[in-house]
KOLZATOR-335471 format. One record per residue: residue in three letters; chain; x, y, z of N, C-alpha, C in turn. Coordinates in nm, 4 decimals, padded with zeros to 6 digits. Layout:
<nodes>
  resn  chain     neast    nnorth       nup    caeast   canorth      caup     ceast    cnorth       cup
   ALA      A         X         Y         Z         X         Y         Z         X         Y         Z
...
</nodes>
This chain:
<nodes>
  resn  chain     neast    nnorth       nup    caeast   canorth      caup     ceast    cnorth       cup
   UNK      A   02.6697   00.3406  -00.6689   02.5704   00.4185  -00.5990   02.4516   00.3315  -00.5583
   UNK      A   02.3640   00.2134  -00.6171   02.2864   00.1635  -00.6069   02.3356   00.0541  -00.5354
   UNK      A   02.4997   00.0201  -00.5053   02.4932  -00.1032  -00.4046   02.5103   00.0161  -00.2421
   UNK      A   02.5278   00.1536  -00.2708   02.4873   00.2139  -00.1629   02.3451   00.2069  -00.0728
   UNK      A   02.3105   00.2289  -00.2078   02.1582   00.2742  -00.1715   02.1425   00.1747  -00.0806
   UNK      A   02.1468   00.0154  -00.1332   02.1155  -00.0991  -00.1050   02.1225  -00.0832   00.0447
   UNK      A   02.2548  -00.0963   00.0589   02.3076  -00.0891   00.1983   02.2673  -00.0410   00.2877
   UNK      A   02.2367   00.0948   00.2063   02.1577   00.2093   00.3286   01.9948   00.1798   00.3896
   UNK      A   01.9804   00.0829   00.2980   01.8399   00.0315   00.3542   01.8372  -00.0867   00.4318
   UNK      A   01.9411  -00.1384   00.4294   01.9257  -00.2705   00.5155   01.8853  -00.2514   00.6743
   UNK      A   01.8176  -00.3541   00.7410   01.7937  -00.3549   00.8759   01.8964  -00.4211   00.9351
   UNK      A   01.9457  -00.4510   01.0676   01.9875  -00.5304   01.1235   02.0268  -00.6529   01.1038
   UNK      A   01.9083  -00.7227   01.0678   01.8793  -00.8558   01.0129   01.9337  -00.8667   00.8881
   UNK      A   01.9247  -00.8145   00.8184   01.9774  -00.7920   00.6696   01.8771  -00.7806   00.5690
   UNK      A   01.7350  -00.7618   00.6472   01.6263  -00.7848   00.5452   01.6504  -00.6516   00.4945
   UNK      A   01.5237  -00.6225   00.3763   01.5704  -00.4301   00.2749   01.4422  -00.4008   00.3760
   UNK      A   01.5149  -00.2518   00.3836   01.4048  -00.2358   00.4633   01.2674  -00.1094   00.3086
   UNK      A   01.1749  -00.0456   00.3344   01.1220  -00.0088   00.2370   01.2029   00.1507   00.2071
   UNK      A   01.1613   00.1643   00.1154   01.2753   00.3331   00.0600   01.2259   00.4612   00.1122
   UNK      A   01.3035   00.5753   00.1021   01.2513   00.6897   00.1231   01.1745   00.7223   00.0086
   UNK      A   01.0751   00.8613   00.0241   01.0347   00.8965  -00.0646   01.1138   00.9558  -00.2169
   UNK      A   01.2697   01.0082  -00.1782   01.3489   01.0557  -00.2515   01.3925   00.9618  -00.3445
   UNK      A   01.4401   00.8693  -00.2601   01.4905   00.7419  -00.3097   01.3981   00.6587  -00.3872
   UNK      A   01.2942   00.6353  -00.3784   01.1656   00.6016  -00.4714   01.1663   00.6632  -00.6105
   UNK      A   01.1326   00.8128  -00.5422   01.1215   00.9038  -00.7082   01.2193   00.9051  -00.7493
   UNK      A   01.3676   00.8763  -00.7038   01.5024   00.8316  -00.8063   01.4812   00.7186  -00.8786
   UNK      A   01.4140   00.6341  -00.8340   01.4140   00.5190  -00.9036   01.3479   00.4826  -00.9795
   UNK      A   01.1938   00.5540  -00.9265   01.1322   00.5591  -01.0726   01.1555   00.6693  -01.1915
   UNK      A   01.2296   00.7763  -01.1223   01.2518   00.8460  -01.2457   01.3712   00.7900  -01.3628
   UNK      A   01.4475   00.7677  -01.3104   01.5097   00.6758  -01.3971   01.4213   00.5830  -01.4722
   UNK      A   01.3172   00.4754  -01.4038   01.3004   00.3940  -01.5024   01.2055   00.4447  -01.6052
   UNK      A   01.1672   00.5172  -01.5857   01.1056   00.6090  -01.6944   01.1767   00.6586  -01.7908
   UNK      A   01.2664   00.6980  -01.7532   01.3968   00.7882  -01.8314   01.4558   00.6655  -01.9185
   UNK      A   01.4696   00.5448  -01.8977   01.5641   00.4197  -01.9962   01.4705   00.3687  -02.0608
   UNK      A   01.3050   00.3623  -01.9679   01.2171   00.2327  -02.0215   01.1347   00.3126  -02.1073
   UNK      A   01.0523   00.4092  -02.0785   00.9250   00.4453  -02.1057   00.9632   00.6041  -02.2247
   UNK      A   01.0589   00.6991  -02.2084   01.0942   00.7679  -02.3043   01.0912   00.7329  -02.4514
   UNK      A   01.2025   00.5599  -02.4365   01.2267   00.5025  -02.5596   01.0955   00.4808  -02.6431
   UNK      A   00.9602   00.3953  -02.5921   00.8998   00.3287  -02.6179   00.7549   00.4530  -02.6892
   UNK      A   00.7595   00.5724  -02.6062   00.6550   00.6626  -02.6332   00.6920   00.7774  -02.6590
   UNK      A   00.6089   00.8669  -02.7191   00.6433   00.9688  -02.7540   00.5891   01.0867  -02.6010
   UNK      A   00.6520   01.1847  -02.6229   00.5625   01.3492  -02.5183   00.4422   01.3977  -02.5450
   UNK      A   00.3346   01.3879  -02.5208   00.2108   01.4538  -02.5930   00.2326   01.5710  -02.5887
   UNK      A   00.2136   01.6399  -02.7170   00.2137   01.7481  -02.7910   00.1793   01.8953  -02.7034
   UNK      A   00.0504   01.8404  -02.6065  -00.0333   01.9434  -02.6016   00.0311   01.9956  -02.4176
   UNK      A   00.1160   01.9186  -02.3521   00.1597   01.9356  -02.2357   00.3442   01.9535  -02.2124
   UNK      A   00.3584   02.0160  -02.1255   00.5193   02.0287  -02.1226   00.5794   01.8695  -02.0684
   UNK      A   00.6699   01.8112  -02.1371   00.7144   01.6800  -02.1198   00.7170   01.6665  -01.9552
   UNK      A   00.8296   01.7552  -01.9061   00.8574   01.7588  -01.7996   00.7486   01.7479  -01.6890
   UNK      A   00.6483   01.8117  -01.7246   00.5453   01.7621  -01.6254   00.4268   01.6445  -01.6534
   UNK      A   00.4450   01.6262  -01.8121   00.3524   01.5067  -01.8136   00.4489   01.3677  -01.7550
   UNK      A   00.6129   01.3671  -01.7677   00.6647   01.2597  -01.6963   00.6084   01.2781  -01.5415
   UNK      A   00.6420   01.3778  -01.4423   00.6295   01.4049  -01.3284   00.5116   01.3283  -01.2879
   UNK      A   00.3585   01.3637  -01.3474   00.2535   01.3511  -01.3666   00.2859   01.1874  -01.3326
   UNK      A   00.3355   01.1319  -01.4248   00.3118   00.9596  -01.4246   00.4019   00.9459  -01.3205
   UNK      A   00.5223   00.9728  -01.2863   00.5944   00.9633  -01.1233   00.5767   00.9504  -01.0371
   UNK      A   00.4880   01.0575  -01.0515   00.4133   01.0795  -00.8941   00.2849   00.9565  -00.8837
   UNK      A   00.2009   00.9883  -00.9605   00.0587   00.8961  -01.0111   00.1421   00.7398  -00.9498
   UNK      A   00.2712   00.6961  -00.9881   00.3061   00.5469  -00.9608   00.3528   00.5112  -00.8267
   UNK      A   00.4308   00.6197  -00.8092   00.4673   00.6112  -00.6420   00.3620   00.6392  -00.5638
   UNK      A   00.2581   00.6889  -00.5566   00.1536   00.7226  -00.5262   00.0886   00.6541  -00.4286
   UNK      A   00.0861   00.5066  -00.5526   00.0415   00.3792  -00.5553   00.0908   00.2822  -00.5627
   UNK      A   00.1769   00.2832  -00.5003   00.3087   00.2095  -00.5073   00.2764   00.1559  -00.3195
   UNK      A   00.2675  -00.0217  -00.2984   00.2482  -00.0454  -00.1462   00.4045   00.0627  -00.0875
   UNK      A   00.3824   00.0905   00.0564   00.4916   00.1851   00.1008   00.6035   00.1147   00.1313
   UNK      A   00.6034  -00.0247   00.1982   00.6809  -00.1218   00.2803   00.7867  -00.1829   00.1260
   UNK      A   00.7887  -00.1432   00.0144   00.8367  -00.2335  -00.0985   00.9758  -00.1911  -00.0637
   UNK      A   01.0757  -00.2215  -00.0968   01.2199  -00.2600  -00.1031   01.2494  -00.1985  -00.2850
   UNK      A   01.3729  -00.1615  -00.2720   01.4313  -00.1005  -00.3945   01.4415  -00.2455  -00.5486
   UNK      A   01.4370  -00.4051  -00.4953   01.4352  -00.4364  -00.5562   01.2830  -00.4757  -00.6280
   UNK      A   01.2127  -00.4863  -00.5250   01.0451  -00.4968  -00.5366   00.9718  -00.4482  -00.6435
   UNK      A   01.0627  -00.2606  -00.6530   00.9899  -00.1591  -00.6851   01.0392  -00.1892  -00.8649
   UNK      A   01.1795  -00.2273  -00.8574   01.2763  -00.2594  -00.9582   01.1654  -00.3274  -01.0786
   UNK      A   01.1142  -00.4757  -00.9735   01.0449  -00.5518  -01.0563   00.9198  -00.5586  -01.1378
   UNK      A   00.8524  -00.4469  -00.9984   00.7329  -00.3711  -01.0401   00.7376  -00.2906  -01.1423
   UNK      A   00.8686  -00.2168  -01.1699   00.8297  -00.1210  -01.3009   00.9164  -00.2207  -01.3732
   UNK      A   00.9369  -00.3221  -01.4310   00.9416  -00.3532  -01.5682   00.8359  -00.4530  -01.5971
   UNK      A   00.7861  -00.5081  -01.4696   00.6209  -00.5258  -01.5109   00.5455  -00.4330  -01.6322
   UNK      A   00.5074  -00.2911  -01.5041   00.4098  -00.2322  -01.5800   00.4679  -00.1973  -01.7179
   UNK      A   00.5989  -00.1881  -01.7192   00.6484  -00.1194  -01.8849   00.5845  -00.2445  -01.9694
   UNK      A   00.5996  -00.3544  -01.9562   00.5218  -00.4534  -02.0528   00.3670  -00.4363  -02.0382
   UNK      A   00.3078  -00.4205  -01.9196   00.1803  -00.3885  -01.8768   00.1128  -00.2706  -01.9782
   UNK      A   00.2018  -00.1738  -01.9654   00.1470  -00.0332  -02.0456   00.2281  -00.0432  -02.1669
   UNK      A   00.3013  -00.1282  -02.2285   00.3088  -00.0854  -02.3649   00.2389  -00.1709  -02.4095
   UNK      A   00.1375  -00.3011  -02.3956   00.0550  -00.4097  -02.3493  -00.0551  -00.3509  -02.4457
   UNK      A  -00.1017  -00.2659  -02.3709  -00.2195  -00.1756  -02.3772  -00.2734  -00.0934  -02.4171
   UNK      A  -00.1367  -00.0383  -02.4610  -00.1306   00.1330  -02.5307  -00.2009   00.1162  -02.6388
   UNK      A  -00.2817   00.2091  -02.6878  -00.3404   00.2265  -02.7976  -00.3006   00.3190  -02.8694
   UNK      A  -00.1633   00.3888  -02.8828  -00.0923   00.4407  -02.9591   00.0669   00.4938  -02.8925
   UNK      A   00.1430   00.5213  -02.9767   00.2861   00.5997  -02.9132   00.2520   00.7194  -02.8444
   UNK      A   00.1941   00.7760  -02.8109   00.2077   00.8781  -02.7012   00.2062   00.8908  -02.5925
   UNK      A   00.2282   00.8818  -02.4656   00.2626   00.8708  -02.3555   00.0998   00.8560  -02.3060
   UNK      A   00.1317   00.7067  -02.2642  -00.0379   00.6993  -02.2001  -00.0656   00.7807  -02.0834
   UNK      A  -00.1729   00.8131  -01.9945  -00.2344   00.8673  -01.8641  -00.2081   00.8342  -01.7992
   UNK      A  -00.1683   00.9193  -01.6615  -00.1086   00.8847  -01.5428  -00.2147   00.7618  -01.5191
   UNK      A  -00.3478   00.7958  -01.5273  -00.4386   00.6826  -01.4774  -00.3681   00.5225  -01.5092
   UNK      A  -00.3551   00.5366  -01.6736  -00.3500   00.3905  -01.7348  -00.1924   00.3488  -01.6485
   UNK      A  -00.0818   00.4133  -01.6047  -00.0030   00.3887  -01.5131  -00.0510   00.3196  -01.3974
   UNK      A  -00.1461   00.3767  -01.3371  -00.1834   00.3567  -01.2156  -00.2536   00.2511  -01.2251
   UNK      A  -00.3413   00.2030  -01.3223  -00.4371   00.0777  -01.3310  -00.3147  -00.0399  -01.3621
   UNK      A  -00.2369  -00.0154  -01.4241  -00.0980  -00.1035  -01.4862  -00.0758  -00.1891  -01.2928
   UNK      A  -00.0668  -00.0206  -01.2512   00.0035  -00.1130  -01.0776  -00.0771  -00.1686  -01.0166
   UNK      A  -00.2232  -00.1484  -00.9778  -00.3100  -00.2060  -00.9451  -00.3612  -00.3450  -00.9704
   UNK      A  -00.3197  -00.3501  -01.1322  -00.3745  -00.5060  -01.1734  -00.2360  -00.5752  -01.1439
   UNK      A  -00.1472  -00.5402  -01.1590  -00.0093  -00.5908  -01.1050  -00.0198  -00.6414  -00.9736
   UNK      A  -00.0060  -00.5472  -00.8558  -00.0309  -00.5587  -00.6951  -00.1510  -00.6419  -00.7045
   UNK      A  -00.2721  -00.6445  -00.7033  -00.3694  -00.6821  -00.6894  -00.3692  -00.8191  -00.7659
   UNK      A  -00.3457  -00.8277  -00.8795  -00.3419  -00.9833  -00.9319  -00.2433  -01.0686  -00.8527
   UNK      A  -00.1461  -01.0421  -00.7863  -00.0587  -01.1778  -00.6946   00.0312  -01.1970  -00.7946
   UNK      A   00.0577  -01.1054  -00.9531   00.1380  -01.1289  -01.0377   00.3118  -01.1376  -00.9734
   UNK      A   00.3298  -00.9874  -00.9428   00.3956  -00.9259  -00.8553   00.4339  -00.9630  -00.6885
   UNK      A   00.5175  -00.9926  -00.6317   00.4808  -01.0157  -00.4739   00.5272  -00.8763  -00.3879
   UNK      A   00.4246  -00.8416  -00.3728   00.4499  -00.7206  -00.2540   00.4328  -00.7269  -00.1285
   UNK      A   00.4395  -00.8139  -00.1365   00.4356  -00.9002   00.0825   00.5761  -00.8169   00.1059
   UNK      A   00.5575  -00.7793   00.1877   00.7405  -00.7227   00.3393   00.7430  -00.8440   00.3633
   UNK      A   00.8438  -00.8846   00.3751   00.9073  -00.9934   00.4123   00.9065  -00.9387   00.5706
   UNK      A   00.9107  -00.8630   00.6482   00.8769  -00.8638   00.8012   00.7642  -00.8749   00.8253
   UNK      A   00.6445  -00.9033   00.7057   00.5358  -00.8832   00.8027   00.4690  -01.0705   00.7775
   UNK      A   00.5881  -01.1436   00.7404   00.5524  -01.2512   00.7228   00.4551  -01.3217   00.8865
   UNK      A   00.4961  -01.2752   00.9951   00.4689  -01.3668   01.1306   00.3075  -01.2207   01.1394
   UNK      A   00.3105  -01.1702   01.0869   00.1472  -01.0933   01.1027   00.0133  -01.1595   01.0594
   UNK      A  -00.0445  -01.1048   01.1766  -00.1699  -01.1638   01.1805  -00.2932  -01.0641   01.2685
   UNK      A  -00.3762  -01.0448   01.1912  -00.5368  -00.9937   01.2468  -00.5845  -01.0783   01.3864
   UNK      A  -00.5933  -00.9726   01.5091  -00.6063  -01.0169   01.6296  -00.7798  -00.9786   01.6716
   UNK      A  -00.8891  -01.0601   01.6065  -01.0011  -00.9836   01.6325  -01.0166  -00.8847   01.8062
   UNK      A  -00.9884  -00.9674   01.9231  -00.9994  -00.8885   02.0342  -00.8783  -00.7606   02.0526
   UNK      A  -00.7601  -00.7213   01.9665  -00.6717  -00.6374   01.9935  -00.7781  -00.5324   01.9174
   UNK      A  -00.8305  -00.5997   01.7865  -00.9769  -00.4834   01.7085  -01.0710  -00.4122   01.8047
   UNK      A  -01.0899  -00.5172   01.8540  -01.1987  -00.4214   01.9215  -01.1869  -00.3819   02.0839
   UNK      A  -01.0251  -00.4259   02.1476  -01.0202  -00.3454   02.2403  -00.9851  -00.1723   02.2051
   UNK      A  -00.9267  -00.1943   02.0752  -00.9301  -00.0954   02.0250  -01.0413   00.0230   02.0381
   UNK      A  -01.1244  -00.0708   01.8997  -01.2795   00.0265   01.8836  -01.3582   00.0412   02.0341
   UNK      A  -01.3283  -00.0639   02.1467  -01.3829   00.0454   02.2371  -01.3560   00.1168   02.3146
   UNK      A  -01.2204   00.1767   02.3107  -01.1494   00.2613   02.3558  -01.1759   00.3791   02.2855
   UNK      A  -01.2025   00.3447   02.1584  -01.1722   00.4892   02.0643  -01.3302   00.5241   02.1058
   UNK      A  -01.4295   00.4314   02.1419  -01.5880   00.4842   02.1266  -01.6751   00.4340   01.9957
   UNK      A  -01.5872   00.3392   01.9089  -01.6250   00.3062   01.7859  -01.7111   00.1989   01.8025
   UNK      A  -01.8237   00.1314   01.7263  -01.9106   00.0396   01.7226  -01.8309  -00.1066   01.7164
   UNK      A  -01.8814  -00.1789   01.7725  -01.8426  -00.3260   01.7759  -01.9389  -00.4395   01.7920
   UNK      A  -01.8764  -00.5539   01.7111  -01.9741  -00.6398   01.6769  -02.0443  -00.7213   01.8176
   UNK      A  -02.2046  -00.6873   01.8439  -02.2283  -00.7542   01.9353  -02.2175  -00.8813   02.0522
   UNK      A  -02.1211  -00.9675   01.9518  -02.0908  -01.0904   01.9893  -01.9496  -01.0648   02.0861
   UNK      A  -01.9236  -00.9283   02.0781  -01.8160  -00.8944   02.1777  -01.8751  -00.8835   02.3575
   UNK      A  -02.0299  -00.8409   02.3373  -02.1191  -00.8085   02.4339  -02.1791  -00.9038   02.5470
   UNK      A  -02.1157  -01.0542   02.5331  -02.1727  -01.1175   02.5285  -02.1197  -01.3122   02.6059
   UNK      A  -02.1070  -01.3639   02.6521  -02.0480  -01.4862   02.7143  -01.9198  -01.4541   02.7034
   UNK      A  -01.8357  -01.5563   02.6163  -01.6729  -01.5899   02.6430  -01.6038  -01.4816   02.6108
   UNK      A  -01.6853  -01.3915   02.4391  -01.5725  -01.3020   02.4115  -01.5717  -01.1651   02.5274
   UNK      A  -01.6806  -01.1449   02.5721  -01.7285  -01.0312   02.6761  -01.6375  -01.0365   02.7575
   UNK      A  -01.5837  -01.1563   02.8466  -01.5129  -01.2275   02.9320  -01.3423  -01.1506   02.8961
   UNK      A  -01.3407  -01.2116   02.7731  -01.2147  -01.1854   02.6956  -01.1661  -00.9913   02.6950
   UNK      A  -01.3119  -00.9675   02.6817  -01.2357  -00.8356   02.6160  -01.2190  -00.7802   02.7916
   UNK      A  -01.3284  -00.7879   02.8785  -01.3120  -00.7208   02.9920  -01.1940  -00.7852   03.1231
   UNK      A  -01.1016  -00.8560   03.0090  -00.9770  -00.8835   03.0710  -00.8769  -00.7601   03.0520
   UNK      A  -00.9332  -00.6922   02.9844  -00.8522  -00.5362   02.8625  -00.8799  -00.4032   02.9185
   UNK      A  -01.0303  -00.3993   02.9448  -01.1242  -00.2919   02.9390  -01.2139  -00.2914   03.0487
   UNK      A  -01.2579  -00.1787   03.0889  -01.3165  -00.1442   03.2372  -01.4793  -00.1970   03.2066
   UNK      A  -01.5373  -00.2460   03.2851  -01.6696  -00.2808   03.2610  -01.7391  -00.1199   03.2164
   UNK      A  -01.7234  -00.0223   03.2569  -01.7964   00.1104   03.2590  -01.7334   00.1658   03.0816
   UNK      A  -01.6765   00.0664   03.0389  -01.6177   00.1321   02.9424  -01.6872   00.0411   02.7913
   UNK      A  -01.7701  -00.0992   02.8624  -01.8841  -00.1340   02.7561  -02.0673  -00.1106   02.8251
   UNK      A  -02.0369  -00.0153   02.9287  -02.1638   00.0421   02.9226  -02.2585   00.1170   02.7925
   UNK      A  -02.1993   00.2165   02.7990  -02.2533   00.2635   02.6599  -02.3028   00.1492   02.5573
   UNK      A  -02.2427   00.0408   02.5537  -02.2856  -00.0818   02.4269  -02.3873  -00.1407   02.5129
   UNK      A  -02.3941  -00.1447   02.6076  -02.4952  -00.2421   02.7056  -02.6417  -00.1419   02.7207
   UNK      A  -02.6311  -00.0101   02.6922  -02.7738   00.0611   02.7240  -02.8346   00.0055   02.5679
   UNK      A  -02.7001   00.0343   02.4655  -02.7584   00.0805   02.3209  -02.8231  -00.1158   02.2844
   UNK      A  -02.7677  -00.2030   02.3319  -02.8763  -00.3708   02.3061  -02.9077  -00.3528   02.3965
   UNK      A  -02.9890  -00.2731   02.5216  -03.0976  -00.2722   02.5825  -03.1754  -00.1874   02.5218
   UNK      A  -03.1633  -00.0814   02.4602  -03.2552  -00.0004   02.3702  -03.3315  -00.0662   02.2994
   UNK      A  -03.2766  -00.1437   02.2232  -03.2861  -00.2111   02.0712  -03.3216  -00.3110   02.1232
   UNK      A  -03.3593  -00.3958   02.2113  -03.4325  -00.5441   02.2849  -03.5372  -00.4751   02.2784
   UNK      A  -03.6042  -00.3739   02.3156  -03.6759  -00.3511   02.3526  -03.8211  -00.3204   02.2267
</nodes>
C-alpha cells in the first residue's frame, strides 16, 4: 500500500510530489499509533481519541505543505525523540509541545524541508512590486525613481504610479 501511495505521488519527472491532506493524516496517524502510544500514557482527564486527534491535527497543521511522504516520515521520528526529549512525565504531552517539537525541527535546518522543485526559485524584487502596484499596495520608494522606475514602467502604465508620485510630492513638501 505505501509503495502505492508512493507512486501515486510521483510527478512526471519522478520527483514526490507533496501529499493529500488524507494521506498526511494516514501517516501521521499511524505514527502516532506505533511511536507515541508506546512511549506515553492517555491523560486521564480527556477522551484518548480526541486528545490523539488533538496532536494530529496540531502536527499536520504545521507541517510545511510541499513535504513528500518520505520528508514527513523523517520528520516524525525526529519529533518522537524531540518530545520524548522533553517530556516531563509519561502522559501524553500538549498538542502545543508537538507543535514546538516541529518548529524547532523545520526551523533549526535539523530536518530538510526544501521541495526539491523549488530548488531553481528565487525572489524577483521588480515581479514584488509590479505586483504591489497593481494590487494598490505601498512600495519602496526607490521603485519611484531613475533605473528601477525605468524597470518597473516597462510592466506598468505610468498612470498606474501616479498615486505614488502625488503621495512623495505630498511628503517633499
Amino acid at each position: 500500500m505505501i509503495l502505492q501511495q508512493k507512486k501515486a505521488n510521483q510527478h512526471r519527472d519522478g520527483a514526490m510530489s507533496s501529499m493529500k491532506y488524507e494521506h498526511r493524516i494516514a501517516q501521521i496517524k499511524s505514527w502516532f499509533q506505533s511511536e507515541i502510544t508506546i512511549r506515553f500514557n492517555m491523560p486521564r482527564d480527556v477522551d484518548a481519541k480526541i486528545a490523539a486527534m488533538d496532536v494530529i491535527e496540531a502536527i499536520n497543521g504545521n507541517l510545511p505543505s510541499y513535504l513528500n511522504q518520505e520528508q514527513i516520515g523523517t520528520l516524525l521520528s525526529s519529533i518522537t525523540k524531540e518530545v520524548s526529549r522533553s517530556a516531563k512525565s509519561r502522559t501524553l504531552p500538549t498538542p502545543k509541545e508537538f507543535v514546538d517539537a516541529v518548529r524547532v525541527l523545520t526551523q533549526s535546518g535539523q530536518i530538510s524541508t526544501h521541495s526539491a522543485s523549488s530548488e531553481g526559485w528565487h525572489i524577483d524584487p521588480l515581479d514584488i512590486a509590479i505586483k504591489r502596484v497593481r494590487s494598490g499596495e505601498s512600495i519602496c520608494e526607490s521603485w519611484l525613481t531613475g533605473v528601477k522606475r525605468k524597470k518597473l514602467l516597462r510592466h506598468v502604465d505610468e498612470k498606474e504610479l501616479h498615486p505614488y508620485d502625488l503621495y512623495i510630492t505630498a511628503h517633499k513638501q
